[in-house]
DRENTIBA-734889 format. One record per residue (C-alpha): residue number from 1; x, y, z. Coordinates in steps of 0.1 Angstrom, whole numbers, plus 5000, padded with zeros to 4 digits. Example, Ala and Ser with C-alpha at 12.3 -4.5 7.8 and 13.67 -1.06 7.14 Angstrom:
% residues 2
<node 1; <5123; 4955; 5078>>
<node 2; <5137; 4989; 5071>>
This chain:
% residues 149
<node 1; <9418; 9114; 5391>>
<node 2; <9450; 9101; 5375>>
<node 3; <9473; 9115; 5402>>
<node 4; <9452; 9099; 5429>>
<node 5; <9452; 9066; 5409>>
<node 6; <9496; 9074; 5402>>
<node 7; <9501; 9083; 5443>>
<node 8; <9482; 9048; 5449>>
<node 9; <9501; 9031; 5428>>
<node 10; <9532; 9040; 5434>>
<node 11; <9525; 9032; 5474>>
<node 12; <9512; 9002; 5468>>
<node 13; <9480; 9008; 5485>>
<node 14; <9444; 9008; 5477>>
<node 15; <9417; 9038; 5485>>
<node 16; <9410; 9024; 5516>>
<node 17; <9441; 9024; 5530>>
<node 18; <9440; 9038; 5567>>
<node 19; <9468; 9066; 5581>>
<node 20; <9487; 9041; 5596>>
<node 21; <9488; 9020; 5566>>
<node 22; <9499; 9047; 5548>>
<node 23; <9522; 9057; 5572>>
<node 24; <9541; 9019; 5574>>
<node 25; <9542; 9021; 5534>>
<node 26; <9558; 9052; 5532>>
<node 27; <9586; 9051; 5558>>
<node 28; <9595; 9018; 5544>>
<node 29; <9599; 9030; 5507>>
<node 30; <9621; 9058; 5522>>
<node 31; <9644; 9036; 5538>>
<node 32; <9651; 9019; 5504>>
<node 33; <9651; 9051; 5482>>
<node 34; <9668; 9074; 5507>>
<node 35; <9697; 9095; 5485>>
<node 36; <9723; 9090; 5515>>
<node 37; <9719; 9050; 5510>>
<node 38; <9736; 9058; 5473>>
<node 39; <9761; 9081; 5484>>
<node 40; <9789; 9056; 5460>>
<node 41; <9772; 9064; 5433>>
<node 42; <9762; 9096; 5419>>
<node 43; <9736; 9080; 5388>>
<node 44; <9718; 9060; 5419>>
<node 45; <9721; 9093; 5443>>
<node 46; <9703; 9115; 5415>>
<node 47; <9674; 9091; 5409>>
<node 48; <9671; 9082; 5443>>
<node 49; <9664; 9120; 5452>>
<node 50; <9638; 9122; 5426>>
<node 51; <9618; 9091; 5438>>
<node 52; <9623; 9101; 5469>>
<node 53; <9607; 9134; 5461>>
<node 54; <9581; 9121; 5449>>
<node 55; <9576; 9093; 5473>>
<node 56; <9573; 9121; 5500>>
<node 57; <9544; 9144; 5481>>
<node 58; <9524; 9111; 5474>>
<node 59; <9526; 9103; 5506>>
<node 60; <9515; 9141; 5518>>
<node 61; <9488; 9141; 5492>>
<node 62; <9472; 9108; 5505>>
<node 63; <9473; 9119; 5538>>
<node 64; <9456; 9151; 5535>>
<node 65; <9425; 9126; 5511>>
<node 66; <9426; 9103; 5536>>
<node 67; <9390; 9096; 5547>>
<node 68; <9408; 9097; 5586>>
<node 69; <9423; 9129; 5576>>
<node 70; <9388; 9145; 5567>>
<node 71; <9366; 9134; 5597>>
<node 72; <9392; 9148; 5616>>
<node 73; <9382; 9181; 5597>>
<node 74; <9350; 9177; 5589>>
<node 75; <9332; 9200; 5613>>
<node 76; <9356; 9228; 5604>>
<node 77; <9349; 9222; 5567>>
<node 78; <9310; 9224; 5573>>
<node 79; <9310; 9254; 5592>>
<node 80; <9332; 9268; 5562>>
<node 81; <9309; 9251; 5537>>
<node 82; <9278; 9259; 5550>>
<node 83; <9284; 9297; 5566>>
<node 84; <9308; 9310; 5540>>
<node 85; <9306; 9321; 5508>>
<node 86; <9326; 9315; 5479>>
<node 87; <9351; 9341; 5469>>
<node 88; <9361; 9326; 5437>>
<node 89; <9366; 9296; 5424>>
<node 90; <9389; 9278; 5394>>
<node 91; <9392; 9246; 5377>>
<node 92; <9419; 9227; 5358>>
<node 93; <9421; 9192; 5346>>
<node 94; <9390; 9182; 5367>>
<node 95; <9400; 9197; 5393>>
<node 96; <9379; 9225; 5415>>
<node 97; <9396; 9250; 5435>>
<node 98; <9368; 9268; 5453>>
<node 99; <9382; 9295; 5479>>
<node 100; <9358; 9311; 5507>>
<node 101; <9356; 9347; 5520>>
<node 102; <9367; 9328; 5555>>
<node 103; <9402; 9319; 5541>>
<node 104; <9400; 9286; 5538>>
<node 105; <9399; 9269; 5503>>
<node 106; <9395; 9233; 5489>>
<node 107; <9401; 9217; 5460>>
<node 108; <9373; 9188; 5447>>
<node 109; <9390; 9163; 5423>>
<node 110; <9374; 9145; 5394>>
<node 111; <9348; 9172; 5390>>
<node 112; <9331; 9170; 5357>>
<node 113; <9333; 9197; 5334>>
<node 114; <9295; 9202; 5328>>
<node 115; <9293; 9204; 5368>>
<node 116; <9318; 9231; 5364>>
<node 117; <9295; 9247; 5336>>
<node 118; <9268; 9246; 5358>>
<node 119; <9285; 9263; 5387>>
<node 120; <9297; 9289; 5365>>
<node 121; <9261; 9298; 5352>>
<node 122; <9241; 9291; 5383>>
<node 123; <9222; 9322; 5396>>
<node 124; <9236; 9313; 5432>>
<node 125; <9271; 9294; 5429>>
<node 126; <9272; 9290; 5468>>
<node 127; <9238; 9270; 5467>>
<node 128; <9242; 9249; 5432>>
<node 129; <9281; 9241; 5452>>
<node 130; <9264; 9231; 5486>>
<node 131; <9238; 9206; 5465>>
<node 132; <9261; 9196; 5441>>
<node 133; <9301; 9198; 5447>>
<node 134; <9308; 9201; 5487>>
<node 135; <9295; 9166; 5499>>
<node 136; <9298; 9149; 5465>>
<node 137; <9333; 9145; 5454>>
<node 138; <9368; 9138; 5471>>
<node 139; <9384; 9169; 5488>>
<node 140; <9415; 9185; 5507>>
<node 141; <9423; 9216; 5523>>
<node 142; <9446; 9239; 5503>>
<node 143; <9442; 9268; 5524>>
<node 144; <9462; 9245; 5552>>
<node 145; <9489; 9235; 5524>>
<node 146; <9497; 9271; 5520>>
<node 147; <9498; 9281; 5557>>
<node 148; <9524; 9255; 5562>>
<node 149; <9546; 9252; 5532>>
């Protein structure tokens, strides 16, 4: 997915990159594009608050993709996956929403569109997404975003 591919980039780090990795990366890029470090001048302040911004929800992003992030999660995300069904489900710019009856929703990225087509015309969405979407592509909680934000 581009914006994975953009978040990497603009870290500096590659898809293995572990949570402390990450973590080293991104407080050292806020030290040089904190806003108060341009407080002289207001061009510099501006732009710094934008890369900052944006430095911070790549960093938040990665995180909550990061392979650490979902063994830590995992056996919540199976009992979800495997004992819930789906309420509904969405998909924009290859990228799955699928929300459960539990609460919890996750989005899947780089989902094809004919998989999409397929889970839309499946007799049983649930099953076709447990044999062919929950353990196959890349995947964050949402349903955790929202509680927090």
């Amino acid at each position: 997915m581009k914006k994975i591919v953009d978040y990497r980039k603009l870290l500096n780090v590659n898809e293995a990159a572990e949570l402390q990795e990450l973590k080293t990366v991104y407080r050292g890029l806020m030290k040089t594009w904190h806003p108060d470090k341009f407080n002289d001048n207001e061009a510099l302040k501006l732009e710094a608050e934008e890369k900052s911004k944006t430095i911070i929800e790549a960093y938040h992003f990665l995180v909550s993709i990061a392979p650490e992030t979902r063994s830590q999660t995992f056996a919540d995300y199976t009992i979800t996956t495997t004992t819930s069904n789906i309420a509904d489900f969405e998909y924009k710019q290859q990228v799955l929403t699928v929300y459960f009856l539990d609460g919890n929703a996750y989005e899947y990225f780089d989902v094809p569109k004919e998989v999409y087509r397929k889970l839309v015309n499946a007799d049983s969405p649930g099953r076709f997404a447990r044999r062919h979407i929950f353990n196959e592509f890349v995947y964050r909680s949402v349903s955790k975003l929202v509680a927090t934000a």
